[in-house]
C-alpha positions as CSV (number, residue, x, y, z in Angstrom):
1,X,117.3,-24.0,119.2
2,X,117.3,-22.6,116.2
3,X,119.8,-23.4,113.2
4,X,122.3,-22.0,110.6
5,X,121.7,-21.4,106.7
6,X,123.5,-25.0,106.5
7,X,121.5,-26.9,108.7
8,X,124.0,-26.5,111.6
9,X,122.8,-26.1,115.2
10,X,123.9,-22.5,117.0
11,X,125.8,-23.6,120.0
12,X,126.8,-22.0,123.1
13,X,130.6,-20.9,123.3
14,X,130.9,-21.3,127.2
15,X,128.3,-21.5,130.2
16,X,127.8,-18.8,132.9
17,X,130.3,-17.6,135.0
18,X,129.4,-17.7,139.3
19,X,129.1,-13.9,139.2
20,X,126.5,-13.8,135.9
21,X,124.2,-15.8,137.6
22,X,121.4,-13.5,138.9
23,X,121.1,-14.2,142.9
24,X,118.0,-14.8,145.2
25,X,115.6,-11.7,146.0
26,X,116.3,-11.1,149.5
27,X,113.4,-8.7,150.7
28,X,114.5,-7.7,154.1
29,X,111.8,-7.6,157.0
30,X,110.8,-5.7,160.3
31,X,112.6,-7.8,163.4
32,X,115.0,-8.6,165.1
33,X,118.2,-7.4,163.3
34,X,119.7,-10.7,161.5
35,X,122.8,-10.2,158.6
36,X,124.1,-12.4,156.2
37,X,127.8,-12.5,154.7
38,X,127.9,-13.1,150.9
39,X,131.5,-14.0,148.4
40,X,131.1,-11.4,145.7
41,X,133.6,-11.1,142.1
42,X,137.0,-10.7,143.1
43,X,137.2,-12.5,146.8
44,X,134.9,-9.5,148.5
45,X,132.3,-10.1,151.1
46,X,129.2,-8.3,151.1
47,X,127.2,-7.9,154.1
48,X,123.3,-8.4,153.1
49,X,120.5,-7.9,156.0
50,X,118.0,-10.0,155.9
51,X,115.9,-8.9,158.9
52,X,116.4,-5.3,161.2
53,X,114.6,-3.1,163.5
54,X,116.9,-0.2,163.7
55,X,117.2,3.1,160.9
56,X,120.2,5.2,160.8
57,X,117.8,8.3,160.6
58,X,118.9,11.9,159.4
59,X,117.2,14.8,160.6
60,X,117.2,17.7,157.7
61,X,116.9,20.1,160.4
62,X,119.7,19.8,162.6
63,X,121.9,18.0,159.9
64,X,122.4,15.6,162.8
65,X,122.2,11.7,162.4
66,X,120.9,9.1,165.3
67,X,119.9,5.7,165.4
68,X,116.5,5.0,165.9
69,X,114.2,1.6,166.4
70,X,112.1,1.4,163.9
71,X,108.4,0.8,165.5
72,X,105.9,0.3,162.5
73,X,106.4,0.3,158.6
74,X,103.4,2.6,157.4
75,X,103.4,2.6,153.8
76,X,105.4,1.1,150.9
77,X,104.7,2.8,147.7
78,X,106.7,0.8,145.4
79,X,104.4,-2.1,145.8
80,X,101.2,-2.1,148.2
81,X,100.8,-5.4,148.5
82,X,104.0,-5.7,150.8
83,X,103.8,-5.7,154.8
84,X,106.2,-5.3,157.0
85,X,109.3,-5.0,154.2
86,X,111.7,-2.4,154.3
87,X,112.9,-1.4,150.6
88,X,114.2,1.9,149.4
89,X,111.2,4.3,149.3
90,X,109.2,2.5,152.4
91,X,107.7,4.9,154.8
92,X,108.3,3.8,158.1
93,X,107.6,5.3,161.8
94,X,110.6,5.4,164.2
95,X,110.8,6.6,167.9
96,X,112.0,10.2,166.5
97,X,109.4,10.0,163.9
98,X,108.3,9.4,159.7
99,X,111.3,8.8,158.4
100,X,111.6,7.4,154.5
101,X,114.3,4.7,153.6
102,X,116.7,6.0,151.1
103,X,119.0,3.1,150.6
104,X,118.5,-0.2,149.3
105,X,118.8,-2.8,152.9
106,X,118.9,-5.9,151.2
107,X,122.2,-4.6,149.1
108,X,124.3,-2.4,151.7
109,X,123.7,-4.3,155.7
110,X,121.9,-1.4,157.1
111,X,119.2,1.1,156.6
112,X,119.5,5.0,156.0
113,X,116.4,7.2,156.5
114,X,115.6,10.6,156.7
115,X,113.1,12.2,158.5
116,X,110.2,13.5,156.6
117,X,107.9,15.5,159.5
């Protein structure tokens, strides 16, 4: 802790509030689909996924959206060490084929793709 010119310690003017405190990492995995609901500021709940096994997946093509089970996650690029995780940027093989995960699933309850062959 460090001091004033006078010899005086620094000290805080108030501790931190429920919503500055950084929350938990929640990496969400490839399974059976399993949500969580969390009290955000102002008295909101937000829905967080924790595990899933199904992609909202868009198809540039036809502009059409279906949902698809997702069969295998094939490559992560934002970190290769991870298996079986579904973050934003995570290749992943459905039944209507490679799609890429555009949202962030651990923040929004669900998982957006869009088909990339």
């Amino acid at each position: 802790m460090a001091r004033k010119i006078s010899g005086g310690k620094y000290r805080k003017a108030r501790k931190r509030k429920l919503a500055e405190i950084p929350g938990k990492p929640r990496v969400v995995k490839l399974g059976k689909e399993k949500k969580k609901h969390l009290r955000i500021r102002g008295g909101k709940m937000k829905v967080v996924l924790l595990s899933t096994d199904k992609a909202n997946v868009f198809d540039p093509k036809t502009k059409k959206a279906k949902l698809a089970k997702i069969q295998t996650v094939l490559e992560i690029p934002a970190n290769r060490f991870l298996e079986n995780v579904l973050i934003k940027g995570t290749i992943i093989q459905t039944e209507i084929g490679k799609a890429k995960i555009i949202n962030r699933p651990g923040q929004e309850g669900c998982v957006q793709a869009i088909l990339v062959e």
